[in-house]
C-alpha positions in Angstrom: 56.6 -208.0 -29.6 56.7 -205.0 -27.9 53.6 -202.7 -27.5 54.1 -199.0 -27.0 51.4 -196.5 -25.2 51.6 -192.9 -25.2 49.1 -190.6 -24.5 48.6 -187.2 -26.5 47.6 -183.7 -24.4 46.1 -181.1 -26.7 45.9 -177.8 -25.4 43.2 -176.2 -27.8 44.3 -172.2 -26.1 48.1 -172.6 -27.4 47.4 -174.6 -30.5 45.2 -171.2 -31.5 47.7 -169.2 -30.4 50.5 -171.0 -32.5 48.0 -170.6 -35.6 47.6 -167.0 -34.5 51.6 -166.2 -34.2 51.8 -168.2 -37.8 49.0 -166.2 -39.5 50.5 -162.8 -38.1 53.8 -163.3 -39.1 52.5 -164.7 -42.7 50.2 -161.7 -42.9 53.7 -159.6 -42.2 55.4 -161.0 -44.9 52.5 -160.1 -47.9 51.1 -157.0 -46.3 53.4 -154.0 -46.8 50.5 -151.4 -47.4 47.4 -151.4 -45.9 43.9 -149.2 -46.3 40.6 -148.8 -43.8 39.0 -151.7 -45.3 41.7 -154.3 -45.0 41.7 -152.9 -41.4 38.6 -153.5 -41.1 38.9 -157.4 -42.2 41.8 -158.1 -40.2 40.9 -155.9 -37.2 37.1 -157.6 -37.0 35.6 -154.0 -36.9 33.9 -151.6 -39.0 35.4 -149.0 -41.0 33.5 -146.6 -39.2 34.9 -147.7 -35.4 38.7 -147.7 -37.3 37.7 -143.8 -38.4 36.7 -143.0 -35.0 39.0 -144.9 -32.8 42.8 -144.9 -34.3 42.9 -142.9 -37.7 42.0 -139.8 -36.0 44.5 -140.4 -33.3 47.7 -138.1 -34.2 50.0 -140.8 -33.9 48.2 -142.9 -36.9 47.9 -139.7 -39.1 51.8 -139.6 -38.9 52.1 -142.8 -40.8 49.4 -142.3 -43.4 50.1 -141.5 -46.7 48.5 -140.5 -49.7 48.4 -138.9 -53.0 46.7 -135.4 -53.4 42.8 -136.6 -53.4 43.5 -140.2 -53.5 43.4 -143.4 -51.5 44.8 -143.0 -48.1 47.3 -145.8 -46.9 50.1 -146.9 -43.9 52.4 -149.2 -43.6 51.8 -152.0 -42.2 54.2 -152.5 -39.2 54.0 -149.0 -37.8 50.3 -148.6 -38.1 49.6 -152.0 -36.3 52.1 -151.3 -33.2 50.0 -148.2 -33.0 47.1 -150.0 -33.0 47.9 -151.8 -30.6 49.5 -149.1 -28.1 45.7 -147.2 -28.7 44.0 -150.5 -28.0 46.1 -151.0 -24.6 44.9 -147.3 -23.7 41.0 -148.5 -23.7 
């Protein structure tokens, strides 16, 4: 009878990153519209600090649209990458 060993490394920092890279590219797939307050869930900040610190940037305001008086929306893709380009700024 053979007896086989192995021994198992688990690096917690890339299995959260895997989960991450999963949950962003599942969130991709759904989300084609977003609004302040599912910014606001999926940034982790208040609608307030999205107001004050990316929809008043011009390059956000490009990519919103809305209906006279109504809801104001982007797109998801272009509105994150901006995000993100205004976040590497700070």
């Amino acid at each position: 009878m053979t007896v086989v060993q192995f021994h198992t490394v688990i690096d917690q920092e890339q299995i959260d990153q895997q989960l991450k890279e999963r949950l962003d590219k599942a969130c991709r797939e759904v989300l084609l519209t977003w609004d302040t307050n599912e910014m606001s869930k999926r940034l982790c900040m208040s609608v307030r600090t999205i107001e004050d610190d990316f929809l008043k940037d011009d390059r956000m305001r490009a990519l919103q649209r809305q209906k006279k008086g109504g809801k104001r929306y982007w797109f998801y893709e272009p509105s994150l990458k901006v995000i993100k380009q205004i976040m590497d700024e700070w």
